[in-house]
Backbone as a chain_set.jsonl record, in Angstrom:
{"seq": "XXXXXXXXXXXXXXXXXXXXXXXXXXXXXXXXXXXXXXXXXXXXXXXXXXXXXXXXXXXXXXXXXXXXXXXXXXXXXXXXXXXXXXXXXXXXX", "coords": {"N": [[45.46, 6.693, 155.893], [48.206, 7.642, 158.16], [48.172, 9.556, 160.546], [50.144, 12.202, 161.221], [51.885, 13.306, 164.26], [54.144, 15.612, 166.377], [55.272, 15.971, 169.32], [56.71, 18.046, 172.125], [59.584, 16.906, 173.577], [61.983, 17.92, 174.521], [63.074, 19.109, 177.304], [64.362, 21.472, 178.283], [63.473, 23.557, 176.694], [60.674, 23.315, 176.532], [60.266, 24.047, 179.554], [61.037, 26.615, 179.188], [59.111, 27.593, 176.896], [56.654, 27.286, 178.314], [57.761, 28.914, 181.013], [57.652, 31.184, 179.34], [54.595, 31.541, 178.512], [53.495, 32.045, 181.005], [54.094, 34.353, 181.811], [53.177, 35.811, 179.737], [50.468, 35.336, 180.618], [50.202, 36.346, 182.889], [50.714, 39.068, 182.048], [48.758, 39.702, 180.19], [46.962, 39.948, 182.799], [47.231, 42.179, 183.57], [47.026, 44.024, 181.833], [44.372, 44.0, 181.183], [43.58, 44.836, 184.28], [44.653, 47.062, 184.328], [42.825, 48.35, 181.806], [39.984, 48.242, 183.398], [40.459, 49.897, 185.467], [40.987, 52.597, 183.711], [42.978, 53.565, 182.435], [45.45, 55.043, 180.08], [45.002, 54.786, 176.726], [47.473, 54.357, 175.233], [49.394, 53.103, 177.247], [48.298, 50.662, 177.526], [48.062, 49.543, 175.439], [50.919, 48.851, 174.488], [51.562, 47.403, 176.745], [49.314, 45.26, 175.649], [50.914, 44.798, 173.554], [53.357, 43.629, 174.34], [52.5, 41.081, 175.673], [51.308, 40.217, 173.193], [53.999, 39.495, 171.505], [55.491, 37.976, 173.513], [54.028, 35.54, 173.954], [53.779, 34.822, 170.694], [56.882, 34.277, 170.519], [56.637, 32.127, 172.3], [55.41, 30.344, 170.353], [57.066, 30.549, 168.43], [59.303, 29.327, 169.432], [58.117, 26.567, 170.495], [57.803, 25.76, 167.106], [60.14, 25.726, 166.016], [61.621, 23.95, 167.505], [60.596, 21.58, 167.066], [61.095, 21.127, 164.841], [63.478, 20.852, 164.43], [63.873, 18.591, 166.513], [62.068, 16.859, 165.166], [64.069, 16.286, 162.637], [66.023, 14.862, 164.075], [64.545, 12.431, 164.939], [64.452, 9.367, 163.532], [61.831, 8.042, 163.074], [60.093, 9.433, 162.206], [57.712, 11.06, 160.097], [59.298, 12.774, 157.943], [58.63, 14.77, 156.061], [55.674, 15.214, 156.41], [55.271, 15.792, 158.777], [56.877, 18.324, 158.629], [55.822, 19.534, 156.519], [53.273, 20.175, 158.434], [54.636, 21.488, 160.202], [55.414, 24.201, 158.986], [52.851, 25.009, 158.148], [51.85, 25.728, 160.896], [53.652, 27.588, 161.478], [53.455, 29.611, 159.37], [50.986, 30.566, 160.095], [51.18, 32.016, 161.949], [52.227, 34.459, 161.002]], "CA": [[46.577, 7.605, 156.08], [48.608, 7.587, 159.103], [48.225, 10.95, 161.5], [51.687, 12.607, 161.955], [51.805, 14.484, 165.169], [55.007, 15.358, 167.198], [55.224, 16.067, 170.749], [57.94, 17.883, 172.18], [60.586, 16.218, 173.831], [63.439, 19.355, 174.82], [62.635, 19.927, 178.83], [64.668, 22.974, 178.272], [62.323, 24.063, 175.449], [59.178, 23.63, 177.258], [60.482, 24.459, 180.299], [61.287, 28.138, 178.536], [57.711, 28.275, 176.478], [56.005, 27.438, 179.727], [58.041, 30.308, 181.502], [57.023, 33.237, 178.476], [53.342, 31.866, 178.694], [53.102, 32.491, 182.637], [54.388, 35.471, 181.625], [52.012, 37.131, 179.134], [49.332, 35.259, 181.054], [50.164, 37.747, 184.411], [50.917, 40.621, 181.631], [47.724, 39.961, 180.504], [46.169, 40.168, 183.416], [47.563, 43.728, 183.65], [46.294, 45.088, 180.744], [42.504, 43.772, 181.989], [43.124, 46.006, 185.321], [44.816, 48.733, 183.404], [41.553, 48.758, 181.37], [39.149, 48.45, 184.473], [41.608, 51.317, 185.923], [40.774, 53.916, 183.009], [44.451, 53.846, 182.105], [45.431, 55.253, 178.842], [45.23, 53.505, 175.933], [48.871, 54.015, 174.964], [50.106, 52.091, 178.448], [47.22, 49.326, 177.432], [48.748, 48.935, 173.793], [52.27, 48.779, 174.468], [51.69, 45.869, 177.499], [49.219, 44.432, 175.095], [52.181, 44.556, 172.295], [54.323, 42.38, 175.092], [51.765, 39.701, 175.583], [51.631, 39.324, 171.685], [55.272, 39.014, 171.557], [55.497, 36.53, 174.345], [52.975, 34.387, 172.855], [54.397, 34.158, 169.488], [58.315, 34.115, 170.928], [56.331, 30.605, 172.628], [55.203, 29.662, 169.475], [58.24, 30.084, 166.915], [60.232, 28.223, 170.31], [58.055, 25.511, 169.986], [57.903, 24.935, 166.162], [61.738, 25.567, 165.944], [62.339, 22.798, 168.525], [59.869, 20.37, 166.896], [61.456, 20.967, 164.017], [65.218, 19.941, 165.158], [63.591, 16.972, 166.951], [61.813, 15.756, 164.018], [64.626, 15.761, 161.773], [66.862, 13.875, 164.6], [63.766, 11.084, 165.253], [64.497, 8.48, 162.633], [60.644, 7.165, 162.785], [59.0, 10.154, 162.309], [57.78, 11.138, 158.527], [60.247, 14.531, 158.114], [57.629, 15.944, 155.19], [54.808, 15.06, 156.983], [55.561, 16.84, 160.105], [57.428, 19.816, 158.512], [53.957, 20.575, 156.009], [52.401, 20.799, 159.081], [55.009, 22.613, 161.515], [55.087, 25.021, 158.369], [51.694, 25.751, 158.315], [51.779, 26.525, 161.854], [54.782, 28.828, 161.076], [52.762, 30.505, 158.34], [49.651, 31.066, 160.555], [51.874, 33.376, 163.087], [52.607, 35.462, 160.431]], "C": [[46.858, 7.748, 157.58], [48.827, 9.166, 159.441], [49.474, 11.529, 161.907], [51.675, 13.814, 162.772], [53.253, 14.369, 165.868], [54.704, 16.153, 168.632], [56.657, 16.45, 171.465], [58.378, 17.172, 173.195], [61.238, 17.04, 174.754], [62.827, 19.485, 176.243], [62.681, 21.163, 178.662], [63.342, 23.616, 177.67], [61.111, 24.282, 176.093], [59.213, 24.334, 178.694], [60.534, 26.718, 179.988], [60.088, 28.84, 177.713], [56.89, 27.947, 177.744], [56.521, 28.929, 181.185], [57.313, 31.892, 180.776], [55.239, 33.112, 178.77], [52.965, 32.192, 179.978], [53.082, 33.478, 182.098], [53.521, 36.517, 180.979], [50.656, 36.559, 179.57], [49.243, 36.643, 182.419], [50.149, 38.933, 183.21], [49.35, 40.773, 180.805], [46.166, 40.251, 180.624], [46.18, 41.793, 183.883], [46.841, 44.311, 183.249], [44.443, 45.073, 181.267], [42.252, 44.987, 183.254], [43.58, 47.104, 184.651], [43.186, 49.177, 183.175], [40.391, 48.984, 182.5], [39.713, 49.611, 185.735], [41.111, 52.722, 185.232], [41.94, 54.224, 182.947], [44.65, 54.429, 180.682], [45.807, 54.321, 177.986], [47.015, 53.528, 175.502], [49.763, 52.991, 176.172], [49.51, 50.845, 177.912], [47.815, 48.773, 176.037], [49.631, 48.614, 174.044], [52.088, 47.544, 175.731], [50.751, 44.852, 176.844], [49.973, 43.721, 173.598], [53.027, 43.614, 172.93], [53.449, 41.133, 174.853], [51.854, 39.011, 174.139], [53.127, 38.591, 171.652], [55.5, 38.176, 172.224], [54.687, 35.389, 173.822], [53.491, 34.16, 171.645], [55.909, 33.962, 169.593], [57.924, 32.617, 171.179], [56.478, 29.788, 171.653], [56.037, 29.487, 168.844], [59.171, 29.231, 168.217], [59.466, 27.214, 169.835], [58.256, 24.925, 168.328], [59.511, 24.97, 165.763], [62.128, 24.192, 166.162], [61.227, 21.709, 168.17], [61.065, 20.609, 165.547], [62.751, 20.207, 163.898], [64.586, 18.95, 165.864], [63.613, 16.012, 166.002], [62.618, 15.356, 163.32], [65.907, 14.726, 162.532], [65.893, 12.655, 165.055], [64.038, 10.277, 163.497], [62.749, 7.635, 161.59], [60.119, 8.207, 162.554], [59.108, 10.574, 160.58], [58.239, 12.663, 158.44], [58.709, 14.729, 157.381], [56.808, 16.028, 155.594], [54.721, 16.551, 157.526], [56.248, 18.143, 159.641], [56.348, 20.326, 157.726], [53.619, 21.275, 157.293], [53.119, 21.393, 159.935], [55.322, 23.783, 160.509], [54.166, 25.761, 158.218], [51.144, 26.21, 159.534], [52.498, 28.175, 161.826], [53.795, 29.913, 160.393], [51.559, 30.875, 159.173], [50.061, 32.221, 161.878], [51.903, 34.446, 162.429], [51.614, 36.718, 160.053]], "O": [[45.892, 7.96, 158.313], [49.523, 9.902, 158.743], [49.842, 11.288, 163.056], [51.531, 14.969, 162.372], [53.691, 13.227, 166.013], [53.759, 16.937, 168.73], [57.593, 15.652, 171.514], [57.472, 16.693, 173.876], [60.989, 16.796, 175.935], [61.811, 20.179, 176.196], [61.747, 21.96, 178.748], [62.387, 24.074, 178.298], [60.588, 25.393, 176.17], [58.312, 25.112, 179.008], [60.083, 27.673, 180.62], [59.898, 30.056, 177.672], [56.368, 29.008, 178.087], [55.804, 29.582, 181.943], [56.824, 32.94, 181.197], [54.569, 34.083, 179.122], [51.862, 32.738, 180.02], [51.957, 33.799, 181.714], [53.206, 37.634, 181.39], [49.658, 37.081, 179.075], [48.414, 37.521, 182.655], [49.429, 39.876, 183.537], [48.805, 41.877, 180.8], [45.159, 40.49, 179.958], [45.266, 42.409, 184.432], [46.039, 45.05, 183.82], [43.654, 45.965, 181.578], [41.302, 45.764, 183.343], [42.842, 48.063, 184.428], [42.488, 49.92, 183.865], [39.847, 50.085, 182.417], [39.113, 49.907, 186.768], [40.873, 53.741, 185.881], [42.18, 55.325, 183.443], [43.661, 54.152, 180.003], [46.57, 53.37, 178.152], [47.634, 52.465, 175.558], [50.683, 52.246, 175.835], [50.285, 49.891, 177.84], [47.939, 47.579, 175.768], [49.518, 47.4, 173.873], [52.729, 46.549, 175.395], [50.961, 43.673, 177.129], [49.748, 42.72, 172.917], [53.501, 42.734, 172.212], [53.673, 40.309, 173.967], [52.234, 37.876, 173.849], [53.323, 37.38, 171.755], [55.851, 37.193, 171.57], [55.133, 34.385, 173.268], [53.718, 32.959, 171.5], [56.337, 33.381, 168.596], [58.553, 31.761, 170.557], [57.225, 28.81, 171.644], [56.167, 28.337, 168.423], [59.837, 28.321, 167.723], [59.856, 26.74, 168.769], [58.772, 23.819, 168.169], [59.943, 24.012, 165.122], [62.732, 23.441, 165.397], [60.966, 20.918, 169.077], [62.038, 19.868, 165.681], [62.935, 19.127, 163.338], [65.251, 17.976, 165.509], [64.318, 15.028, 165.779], [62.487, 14.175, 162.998], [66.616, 13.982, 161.856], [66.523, 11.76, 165.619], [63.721, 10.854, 162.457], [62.527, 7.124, 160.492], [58.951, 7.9, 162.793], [60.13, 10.485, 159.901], [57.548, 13.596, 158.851], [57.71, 14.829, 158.094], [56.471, 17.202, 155.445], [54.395, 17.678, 157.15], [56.124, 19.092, 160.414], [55.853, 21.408, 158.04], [53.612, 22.498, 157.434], [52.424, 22.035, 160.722], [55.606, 24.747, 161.221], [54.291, 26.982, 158.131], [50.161, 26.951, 159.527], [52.093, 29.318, 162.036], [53.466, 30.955, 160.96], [51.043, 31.857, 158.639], [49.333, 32.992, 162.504], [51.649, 35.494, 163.022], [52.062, 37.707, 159.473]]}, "num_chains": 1, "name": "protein.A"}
């Protein structure tokens, strides 16, 4: 059985999940000094509620934009690759 992996492609696309992950990588790094701060936990929840969100905003960008690739690559096995950018989908949830 042949391995179906895709790889994106989209500059934009990566260019834009590589921007949100900087992003909740510095946010955080926040929440870490918050906590070594003695900040309250309500400030520490609500910037660790961003980071989630940035992180999975990354993720449904990328499997979106694999998804519209795959079905415009001719060589690539659509069902294959959509099982498995499905079961990524489904593991965000």
């Amino acid at each position: 059985m042949v391995e179906t992996a895709h790889v994106l492609h989209d500059e934009r696309a990566k260019e834009a999940i590589s921007k949100r992950l900087k992003r909740a990588h510095g946010q955080l790094g926040a929440v870490i000094r918050m906590i070594d701060e003695n900040r309250s936990c309500e400030e520490i929840v609500t910037q660790m509620a961003a980071v989630d969100k940035a992180v999975t905003t990354a993720a449904f960008t990328m499997i979106s934009t694999s998804l519209r690739e795959c079905f415009a690559e001719p060589t690539s096995n659509v069902d294959d690759v959509t099982a498995k950018l499905q079961r990524l989908f489904l593991s965000l949830a």
